[in-house]
C-alpha positions in Angstrom: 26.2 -56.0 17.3 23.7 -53.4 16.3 20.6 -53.7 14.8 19.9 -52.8 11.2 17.1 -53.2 8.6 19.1 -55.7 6.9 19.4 -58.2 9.6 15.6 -58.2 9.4 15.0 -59.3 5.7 16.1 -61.6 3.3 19.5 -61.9 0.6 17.2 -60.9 -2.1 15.2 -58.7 0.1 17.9 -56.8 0.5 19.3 -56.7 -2.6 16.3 -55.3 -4.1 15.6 -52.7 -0.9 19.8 -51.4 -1.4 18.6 -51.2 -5.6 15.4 -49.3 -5.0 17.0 -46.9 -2.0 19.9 -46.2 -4.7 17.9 -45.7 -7.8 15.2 -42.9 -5.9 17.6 -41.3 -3.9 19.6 -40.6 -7.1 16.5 -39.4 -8.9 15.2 -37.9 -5.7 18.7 -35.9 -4.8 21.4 -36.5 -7.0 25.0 -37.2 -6.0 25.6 -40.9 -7.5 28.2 -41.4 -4.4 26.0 -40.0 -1.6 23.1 -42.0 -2.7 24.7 -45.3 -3.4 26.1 -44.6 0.7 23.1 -44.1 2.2 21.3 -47.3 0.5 23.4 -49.5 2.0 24.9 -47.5 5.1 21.3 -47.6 6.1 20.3 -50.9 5.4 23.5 -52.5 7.1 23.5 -49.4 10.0 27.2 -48.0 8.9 28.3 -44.9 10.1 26.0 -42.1 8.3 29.0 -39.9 8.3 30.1 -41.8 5.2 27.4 -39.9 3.4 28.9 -36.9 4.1 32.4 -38.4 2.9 31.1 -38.9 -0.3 30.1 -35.6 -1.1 32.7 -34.7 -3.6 33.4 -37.8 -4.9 30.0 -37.6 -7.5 29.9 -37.8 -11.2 33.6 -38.3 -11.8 35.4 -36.4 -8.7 33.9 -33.3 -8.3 31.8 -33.5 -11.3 34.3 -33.2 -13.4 33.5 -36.4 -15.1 36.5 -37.4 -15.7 37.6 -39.4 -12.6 35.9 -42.9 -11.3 32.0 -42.7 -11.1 31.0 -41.8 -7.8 28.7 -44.8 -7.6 31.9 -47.6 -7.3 33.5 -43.8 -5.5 30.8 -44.8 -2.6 31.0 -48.5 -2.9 35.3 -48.4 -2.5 34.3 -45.8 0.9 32.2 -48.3 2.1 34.2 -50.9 1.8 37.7 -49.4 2.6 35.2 -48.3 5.8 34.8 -51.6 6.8 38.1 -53.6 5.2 40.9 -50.5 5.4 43.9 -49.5 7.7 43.1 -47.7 10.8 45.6 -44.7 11.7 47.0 -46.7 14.4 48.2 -49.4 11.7 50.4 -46.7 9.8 53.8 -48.4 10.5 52.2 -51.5 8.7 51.0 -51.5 5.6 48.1 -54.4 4.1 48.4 -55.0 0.6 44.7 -56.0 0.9 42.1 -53.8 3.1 39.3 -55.0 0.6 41.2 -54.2 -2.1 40.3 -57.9 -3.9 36.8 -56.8 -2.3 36.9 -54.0 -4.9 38.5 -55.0 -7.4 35.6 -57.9 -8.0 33.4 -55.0 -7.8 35.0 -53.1 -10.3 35.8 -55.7 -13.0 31.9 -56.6 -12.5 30.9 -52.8 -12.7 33.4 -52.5 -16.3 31.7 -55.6 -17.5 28.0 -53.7 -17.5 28.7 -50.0 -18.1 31.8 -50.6 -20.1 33.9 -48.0 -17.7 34.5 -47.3 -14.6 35.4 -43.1 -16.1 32.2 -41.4 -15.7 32.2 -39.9 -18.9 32.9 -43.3 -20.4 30.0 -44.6 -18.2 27.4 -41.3 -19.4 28.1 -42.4 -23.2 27.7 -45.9 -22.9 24.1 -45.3 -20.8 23.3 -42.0 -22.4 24.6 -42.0 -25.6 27.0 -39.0 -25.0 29.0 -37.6 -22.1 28.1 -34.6 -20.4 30.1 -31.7 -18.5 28.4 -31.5 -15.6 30.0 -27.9 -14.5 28.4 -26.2 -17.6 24.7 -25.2 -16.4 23.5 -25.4 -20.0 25.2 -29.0 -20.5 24.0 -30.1 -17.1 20.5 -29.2 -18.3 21.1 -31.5 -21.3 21.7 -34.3 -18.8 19.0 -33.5 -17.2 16.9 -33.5 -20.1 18.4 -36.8 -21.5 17.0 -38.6 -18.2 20.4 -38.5 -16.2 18.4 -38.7 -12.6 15.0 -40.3 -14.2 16.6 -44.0 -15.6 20.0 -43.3 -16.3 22.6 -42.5 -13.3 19.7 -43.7 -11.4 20.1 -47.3 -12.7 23.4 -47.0 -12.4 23.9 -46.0 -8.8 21.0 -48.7 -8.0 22.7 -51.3 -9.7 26.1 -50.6 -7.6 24.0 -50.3 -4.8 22.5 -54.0 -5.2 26.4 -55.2 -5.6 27.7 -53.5 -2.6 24.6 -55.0 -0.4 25.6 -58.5 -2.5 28.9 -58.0 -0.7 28.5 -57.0 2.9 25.7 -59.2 3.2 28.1 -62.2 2.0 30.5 -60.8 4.5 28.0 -60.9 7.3 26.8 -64.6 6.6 29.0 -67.8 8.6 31.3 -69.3 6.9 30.3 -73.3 6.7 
């Protein structure tokens, strides 16, 4: 097995390292689904091309805002990465492949920002929704603290759950 960062800290150690990575390279670079990737791609040395994956998948699918965030966008890539059906298993089909793995996720991310929409998620953190396509708009979210403490919590927080869950995955079982 490789080596990783992860492997060299503790659970909360980890948690808090996959919290801090998310929340500054969201402030840092934007793109809620990249950064919540590369928190925890790098601290649990997944492929880095799942960063890449993620491109479009920020602030609602394509930032249109009105798709699933792109932080729980990241965390379901990472996840189906790891849990889902590998072209050589088309003539089968899993009703799992992390699915339940998600779904937690999910019903925990609903429970905090009240959504899993992004719009939903922008007024319930922000007050209001933005339309991230409209330069003016975008400025406004900008403005409001979208990458200072807003999306940045956010994409930390689902950072600190994803790293919750692959480091569960990657303790024995008693």
């Amino acid at each position: 097995m490789n080596d990783y960062p992860a492997r060299h800290m503790t659970r909360e150690e980890v948690l808090e390292e996959a919290y801090k990575r998310g929340f500054e390279y969201e402030r840092d670079f934007g793109n809620c689904c990249q950064c919540t990737t590369a928190a925890v791609a790098e601290l649990f040395g997944l492929d880095p091309g799942l960063v890449k994956t993620g491109h479009l998948f920020s602030a609602g699918f394509g930032s249109c805002g009105r798709g699933t965030c792109g932080a729980l966008s990241g965390a379901a890539l990472v996840i189906s990465s790891r849990h889902g059906r590998e072209r050589s298993e088309f003539p089968s089909y899993t009703d799992d492949g992390g699915r339940s793995i998600l779904i937690e996720l999910q019903k925990k991310y609903e429970d905090t920002f009240g959504s899993i929409i992004c719009q939903d998620v922008q007024r319930k953190v922000m007050g209001r929704s933005y339309n991230l396509l409209d330069p003016e708009d975008r400025q406004r979210f900008l403005d409001a603290g979208g990458h200072v403490d807003k999306c940045t919590h956010v994409v930390g927080t689902t950072a600190r759950w994803l790293a919750e869950v692959l480091w569960d995955e990657e303790q024995p079982q008693d």
